[in-house]
C-alpha positions in Angstrom: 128.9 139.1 116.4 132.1 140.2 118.0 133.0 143.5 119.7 135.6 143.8 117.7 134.0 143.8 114.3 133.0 147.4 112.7 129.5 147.6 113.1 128.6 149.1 109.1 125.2 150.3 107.2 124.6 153.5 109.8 125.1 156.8 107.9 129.0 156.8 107.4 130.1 159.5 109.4 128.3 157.1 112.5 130.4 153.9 110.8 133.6 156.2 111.0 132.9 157.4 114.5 131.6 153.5 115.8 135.3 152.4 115.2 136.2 153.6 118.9 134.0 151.2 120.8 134.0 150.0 124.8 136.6 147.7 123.8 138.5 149.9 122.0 140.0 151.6 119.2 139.2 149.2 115.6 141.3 151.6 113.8 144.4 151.1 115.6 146.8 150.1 112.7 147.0 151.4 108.9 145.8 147.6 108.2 143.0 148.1 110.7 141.8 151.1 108.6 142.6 149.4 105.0 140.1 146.9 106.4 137.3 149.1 107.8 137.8 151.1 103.7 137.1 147.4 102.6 133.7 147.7 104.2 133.0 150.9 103.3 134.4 150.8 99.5 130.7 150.6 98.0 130.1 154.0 99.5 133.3 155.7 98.0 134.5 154.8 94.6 138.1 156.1 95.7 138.1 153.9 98.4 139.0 150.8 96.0 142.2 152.3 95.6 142.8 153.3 99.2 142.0 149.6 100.0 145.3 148.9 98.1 147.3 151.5 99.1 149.9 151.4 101.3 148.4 153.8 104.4 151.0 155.3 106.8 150.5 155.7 110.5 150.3 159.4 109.6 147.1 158.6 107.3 145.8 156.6 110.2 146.2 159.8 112.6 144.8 162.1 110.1 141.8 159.6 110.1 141.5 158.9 113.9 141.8 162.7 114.0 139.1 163.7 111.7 136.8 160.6 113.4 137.2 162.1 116.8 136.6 166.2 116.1 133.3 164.7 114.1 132.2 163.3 117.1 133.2 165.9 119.4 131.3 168.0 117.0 128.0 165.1 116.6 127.9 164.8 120.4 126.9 168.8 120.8 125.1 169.1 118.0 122.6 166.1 118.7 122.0 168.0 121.9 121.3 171.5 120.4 124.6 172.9 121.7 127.0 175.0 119.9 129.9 172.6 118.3 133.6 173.7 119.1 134.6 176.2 116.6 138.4 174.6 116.3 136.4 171.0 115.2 134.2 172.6 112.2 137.4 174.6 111.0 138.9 171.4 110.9 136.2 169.3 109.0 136.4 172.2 106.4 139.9 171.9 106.5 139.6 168.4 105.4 137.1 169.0 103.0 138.6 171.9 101.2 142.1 169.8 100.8 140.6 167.9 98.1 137.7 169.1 96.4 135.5 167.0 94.6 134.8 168.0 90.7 132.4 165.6 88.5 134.8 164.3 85.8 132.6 164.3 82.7 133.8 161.4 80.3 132.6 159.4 77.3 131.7 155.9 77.8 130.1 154.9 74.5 126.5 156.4 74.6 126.7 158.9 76.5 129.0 161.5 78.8 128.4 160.7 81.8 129.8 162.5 85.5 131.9 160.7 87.8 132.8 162.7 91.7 136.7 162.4 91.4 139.2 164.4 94.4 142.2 166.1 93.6 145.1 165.4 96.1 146.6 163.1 97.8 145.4 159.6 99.0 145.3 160.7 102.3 143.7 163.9 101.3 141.4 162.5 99.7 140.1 160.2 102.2 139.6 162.8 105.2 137.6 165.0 102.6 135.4 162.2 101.3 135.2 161.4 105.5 134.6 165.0 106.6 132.1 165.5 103.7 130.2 162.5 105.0 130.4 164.2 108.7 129.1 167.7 107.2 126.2 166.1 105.5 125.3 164.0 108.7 125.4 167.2 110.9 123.7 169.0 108.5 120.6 166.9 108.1 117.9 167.8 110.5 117.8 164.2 111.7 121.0 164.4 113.3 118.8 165.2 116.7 117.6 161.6 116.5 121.1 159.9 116.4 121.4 157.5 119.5 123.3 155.5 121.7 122.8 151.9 122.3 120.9 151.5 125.2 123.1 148.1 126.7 125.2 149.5 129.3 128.4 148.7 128.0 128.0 149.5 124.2 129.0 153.1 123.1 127.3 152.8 119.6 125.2 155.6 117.9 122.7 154.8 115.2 120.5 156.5 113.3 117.4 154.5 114.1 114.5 153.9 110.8 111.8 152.5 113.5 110.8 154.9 116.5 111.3 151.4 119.0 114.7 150.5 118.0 117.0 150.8 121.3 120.0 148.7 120.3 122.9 149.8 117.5 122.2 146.3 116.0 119.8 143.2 116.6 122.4 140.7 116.5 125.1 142.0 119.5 123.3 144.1 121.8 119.6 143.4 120.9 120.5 139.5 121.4 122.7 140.0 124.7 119.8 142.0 126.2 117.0 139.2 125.4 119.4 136.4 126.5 119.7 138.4 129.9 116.1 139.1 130.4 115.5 135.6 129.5 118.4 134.3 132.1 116.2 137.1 134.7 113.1 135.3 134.2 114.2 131.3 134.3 117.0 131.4 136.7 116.4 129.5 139.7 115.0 131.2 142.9 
């Protein structure tokens, strides 16, 4: 598995912050962020559309900005330590610029409720992004969040087995048991 692939399936405010990685930033072009909402379009019915839209290098920075105050706030907060004030305004911010109301419709048999955002696409997407962020900091397992232990992987995961050390079996886990392996056979 490549570097430069998104690593996905982690809470999604740790999928939005694990597009800056040691090699660096996978959300570097409006197509690069159409492509990560690809992956991410099961979590998000709105981001169907999104995928399809035509994203400007101003939705982009509104993204990379949101992404980076969540982890600016995410890296305190993990460690007990008061966030900066200026980042959970922001997140807020985001959040607030298009609320979320549950649409009630008819389809037939019953009404049913469907999460829909006023706004714009862009608003939209930083509030169903920041919301994801508020509901990550605000869980009480947000202490347990973690970084990859390889030493050059920047990756945080929420781990669901105490032992797990690496943000996924198939990059880091492997590299680390090829190494060790390489440690233990090599030639004298």
């Amino acid at each position: 598995m490549s570097d430069t692939v998104p690593l996905t399936g982690e809470p999604l405010a740790l999928d939005l912050i694990n597009t800056c990685t040691a090699v660096g930033d996978l959300l570097a072009t409006p197509a690069d962020l159409r492509a990560w909402l690809g992956l991410q379009a099961d979590r998000f019915g709105e981001a169907r559309e999104l995928v399809t839209a035509d994203l400007t290098a101003a939705d982009l920075a509104a993204v990379r900005d949101l992404r980076d105050r969540a982890a600016r706030v995410l890296d305190h907060v993990r460690r007990g330590e008061r966030p900066p004030a200026d980042d959970l305004d922001a997140l807020n911010r985001a959040q607030r610029a298009a609320p979320a109301v549950a649409a009630l419709t008819w389809d037939g048999a019953a009404v049913t409720a469907v999460r829909r955002r006023a706004g714009t696409s862009v608003d939209r997407l930083t509030a169903w992004l920041a919301e994801a962020a508020a509901e990550l900091l605000a869980d009480p397992a947000v202490t347990e969040v973690r970084r990859c232990a390889a030493d050059d992987c920047v990756m945080l995961f929420l781990p669901s087995h105490p032992r797990r050390r690496w943000c996924s079996a198939a990059r880091c886990g492997n590299r680390a048991r090829v190494a060790r392996h390489y440690r233990r056979h090599r030639p004298a």
